[in-house]
N, C-alpha and C positions, 0 to 999 in steps of 0.2 A: 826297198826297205833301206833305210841307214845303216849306217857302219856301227853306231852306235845304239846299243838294246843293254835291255838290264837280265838281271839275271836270279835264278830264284833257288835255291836250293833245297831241295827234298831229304825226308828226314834218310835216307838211306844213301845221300852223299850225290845224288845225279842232279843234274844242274840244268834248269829250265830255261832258254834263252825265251824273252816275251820282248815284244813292243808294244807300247799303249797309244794310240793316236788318238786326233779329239779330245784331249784332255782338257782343254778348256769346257768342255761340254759336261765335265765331273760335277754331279750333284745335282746337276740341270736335267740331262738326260740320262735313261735306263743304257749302261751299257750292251755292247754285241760284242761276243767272243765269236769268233771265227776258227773253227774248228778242222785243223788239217787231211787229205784225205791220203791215201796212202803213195808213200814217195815223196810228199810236199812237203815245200818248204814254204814258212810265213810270207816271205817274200813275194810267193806265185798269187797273192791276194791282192796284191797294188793296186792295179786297177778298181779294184772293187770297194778294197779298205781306202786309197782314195778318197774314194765318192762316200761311203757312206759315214767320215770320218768328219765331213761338211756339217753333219747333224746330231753327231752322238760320239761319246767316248766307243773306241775299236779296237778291242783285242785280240793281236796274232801273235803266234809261240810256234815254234819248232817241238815236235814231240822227241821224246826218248830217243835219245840214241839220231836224231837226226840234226843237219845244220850245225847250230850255234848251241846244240843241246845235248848233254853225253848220258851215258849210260850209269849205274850205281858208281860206290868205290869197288866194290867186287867186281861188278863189272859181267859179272854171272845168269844177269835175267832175261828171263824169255818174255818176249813183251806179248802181253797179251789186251784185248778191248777193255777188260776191268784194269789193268796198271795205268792204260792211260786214261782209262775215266778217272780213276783214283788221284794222277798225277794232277788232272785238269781241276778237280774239286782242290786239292791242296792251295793249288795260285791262284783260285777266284777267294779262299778265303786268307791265302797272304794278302792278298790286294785289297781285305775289309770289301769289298761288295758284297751290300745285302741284297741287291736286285739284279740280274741278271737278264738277257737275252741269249740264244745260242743260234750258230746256222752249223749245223754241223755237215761236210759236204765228201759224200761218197762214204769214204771207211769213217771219215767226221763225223757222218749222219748216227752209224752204229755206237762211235763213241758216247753219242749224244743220249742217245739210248740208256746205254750202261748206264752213264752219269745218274738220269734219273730213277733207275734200278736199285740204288745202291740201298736207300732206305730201306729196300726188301729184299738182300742180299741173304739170302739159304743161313752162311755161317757168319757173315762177318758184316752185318745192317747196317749202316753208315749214314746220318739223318746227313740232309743237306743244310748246313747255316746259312741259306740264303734262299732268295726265292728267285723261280727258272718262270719268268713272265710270257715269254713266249718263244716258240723251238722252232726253226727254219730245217724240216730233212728234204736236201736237197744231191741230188742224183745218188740218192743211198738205197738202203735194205733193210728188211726185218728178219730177214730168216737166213741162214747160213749161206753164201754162196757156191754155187755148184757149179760153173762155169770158173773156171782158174785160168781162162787163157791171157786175161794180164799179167799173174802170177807168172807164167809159161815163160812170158814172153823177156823179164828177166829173167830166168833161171837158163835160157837157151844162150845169153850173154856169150860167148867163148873169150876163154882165157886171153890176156894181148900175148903177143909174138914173144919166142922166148930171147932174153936178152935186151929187150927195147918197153917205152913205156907206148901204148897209141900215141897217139896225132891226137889233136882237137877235132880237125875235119873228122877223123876215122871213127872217133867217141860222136860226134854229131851223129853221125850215119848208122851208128848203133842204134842211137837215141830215134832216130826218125820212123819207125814204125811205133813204136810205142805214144812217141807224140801226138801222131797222126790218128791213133784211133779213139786220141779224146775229144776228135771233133768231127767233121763230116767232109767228106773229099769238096764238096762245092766250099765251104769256109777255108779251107785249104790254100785252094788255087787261087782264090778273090782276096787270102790276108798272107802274101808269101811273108809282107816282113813281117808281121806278128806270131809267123809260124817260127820262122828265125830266132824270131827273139824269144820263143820259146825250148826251142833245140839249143841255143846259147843258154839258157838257164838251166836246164835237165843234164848236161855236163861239167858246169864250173866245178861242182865238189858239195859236200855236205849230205849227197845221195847214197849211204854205203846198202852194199846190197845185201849185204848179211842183215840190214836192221829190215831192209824193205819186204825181205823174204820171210820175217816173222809175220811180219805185219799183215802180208798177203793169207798164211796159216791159220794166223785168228780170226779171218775173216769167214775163216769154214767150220766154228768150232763157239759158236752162241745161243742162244736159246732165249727170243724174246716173247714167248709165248704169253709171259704173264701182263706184259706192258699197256695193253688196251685193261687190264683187271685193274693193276697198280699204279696209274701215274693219273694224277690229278687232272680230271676233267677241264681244269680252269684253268688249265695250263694249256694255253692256244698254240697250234700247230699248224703250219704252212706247208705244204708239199712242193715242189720245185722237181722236173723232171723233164729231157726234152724225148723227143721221139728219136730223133736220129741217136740218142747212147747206142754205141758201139759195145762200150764198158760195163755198163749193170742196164740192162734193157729196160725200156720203158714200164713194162710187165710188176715190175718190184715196188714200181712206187703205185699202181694199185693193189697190191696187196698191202701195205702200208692203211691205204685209204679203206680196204676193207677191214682192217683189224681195228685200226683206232680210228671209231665212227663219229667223233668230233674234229677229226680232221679234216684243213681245207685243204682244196686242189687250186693251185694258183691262176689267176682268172685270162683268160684271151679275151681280148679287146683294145681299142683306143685310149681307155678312159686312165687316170692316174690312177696308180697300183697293178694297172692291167699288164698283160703282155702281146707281143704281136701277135705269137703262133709258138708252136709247141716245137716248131720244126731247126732245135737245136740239140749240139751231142752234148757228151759229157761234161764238156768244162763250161760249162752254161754261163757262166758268167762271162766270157767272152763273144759273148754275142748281143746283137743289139747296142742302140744307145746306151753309154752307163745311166745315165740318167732315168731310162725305162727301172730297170732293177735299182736304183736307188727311192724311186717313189716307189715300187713295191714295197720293201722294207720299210717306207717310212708310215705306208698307209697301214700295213696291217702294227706296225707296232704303236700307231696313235687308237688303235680302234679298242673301245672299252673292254675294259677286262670282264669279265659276268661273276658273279654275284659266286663267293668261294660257299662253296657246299662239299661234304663228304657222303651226303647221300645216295645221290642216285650214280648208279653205272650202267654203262651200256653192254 
């Protein structure tokens, strides 16, 4: 990502760091927000925003409290999935788009959710001014998660030595299991530099673990039961999930697939839009040609929208 991002400011003083790529593609094409998953920074999407930035306007943001993006002026909040669904709705309509794509990815995926929730929010209903064309949940969740061992695995962090600040190498080393179990030991050993320059990213800074430790918290504390009742049938959905997740097990994106019964499951095969095999971890976009995952994206977002109805539900 560049040095240079703009910046968005929310009504309670907390300041949105965003980049828009693609923009030559404004008006042309339906944008894609790119939806952060927990710990990430905009920047961890390059590869991906990249490619898919060839064809469409791309938007990546630092959430609350992470990167290039702070917290209120109090300074006081517990971040929860609804603050950053609510944060994320605020900048897609700073930005005036009325049309919308989302890939929301891991704790993204739940964001992604919320967002569309929000019109049926218990106390506080919140219409969307814009429409959500099509939803990419990919290596995410429907239901709370109960495995906390990424959670664990910062919180077991131990304090640096007293009197000294670590090393980079020593912060790398920290870093290297947590790295490591967003992809699968064979990807591993066959991409040492890309693992590097993953370990190089996860300690420059912008990571604080007090934001990342809420963030792991509301990931146990949601309730999307009513989502297959309330979110518009027309609103097309893609699943993305590899087998080898380490991180949210394969397991989650079929119940996804069993609750919201108009959802697709993303296809294996040769063919454009297709994929090789299922046989990738968590950070899925790191594998394979990018090219494979950008005709993904591009097929299912050219593919007709169906005919808006509010009748019938599954």
């Amino acid at each position: 990502m560049s040095a240079t991002f703009s910046i968005h400011v929310h009504a309670d003083g907390s300041k949105k760091a965003y980049e828009t790529f693609g923009r030559e593609h404004l008006g042309k094409q339906t944008p894609l927000v790119l939806v952060n998953g927990m710990s990430m920074l905009r920047g961890d999407w390059q590869r991906l925003s990249d490619a898919l930035s060839q064809n469409r306007p791309v938007l990546v943001f630092d959430h609350r409290g992470m990167g290039d993006s702070t917290f209120s002026t109090k300074g006081d909040e517990n971040v929860t999935l609804e603050m950053m669904a609510r944060d994320l709705l605020d900048l897609i309509v700073a930005l005036n788009w009325k049309k919308v794509a989302i890939c929301g990815y891991s704790m993204g995926g739940a964001i992604t959710q919320q967002l569309l929730l929000l019109p049926f929010h218990h106390s506080n209903p919140t219409a969307l001014p814009f429409e959500v064309s099509h939803v990419f949940l990919t290596a995410t969740l429907c239901e709370p998660q109960r495995d906390t061992s990424l959670a664990k695995s910062f919180q077991s962090i131990p304090p640096p030595p007293e009197g000294r600040k670590r090393t980079f190498e020593e912060k790398r080393e920290l870093a290297r299991p947590t790295a490591a179990a967003s992809f699968d030991p064979k990807w591993v050993a066959e991409n040492p530099d890309r693992f590097n320059w993953w370990l190089d990213r996860m300690v420059m800074g912008g990571r604080p673990l007090r934001t990342i430790l809420m963030q792991a918290r509301t990931l146990g504390r949601f309730d999307f039961t009513e989502f297959q009742a309330k979110v518009p049938m027309d609103t097309k959905i893609l699943v993305i999930h590899g087998k080898l997740d380490e991180v949210l097990t394969y397991s989650a994106s079929r119940v996804i697939l069993e609750r919201v019964a108009w959802a697709k499951d993303v296809e294996v095969g040769n063919k454009s839009g297709q994929i090789p095999s299922l046989d990738f971890g968590h950070q899925w976009f790191e594998y394979f040609d990018i090219d494979i995952w950008r005709n993904v994206f591009e097929v299912f977002l050219n593919e007709p929208l169906a005919q808006r109805s509010n009748l019938a539900r599954l």
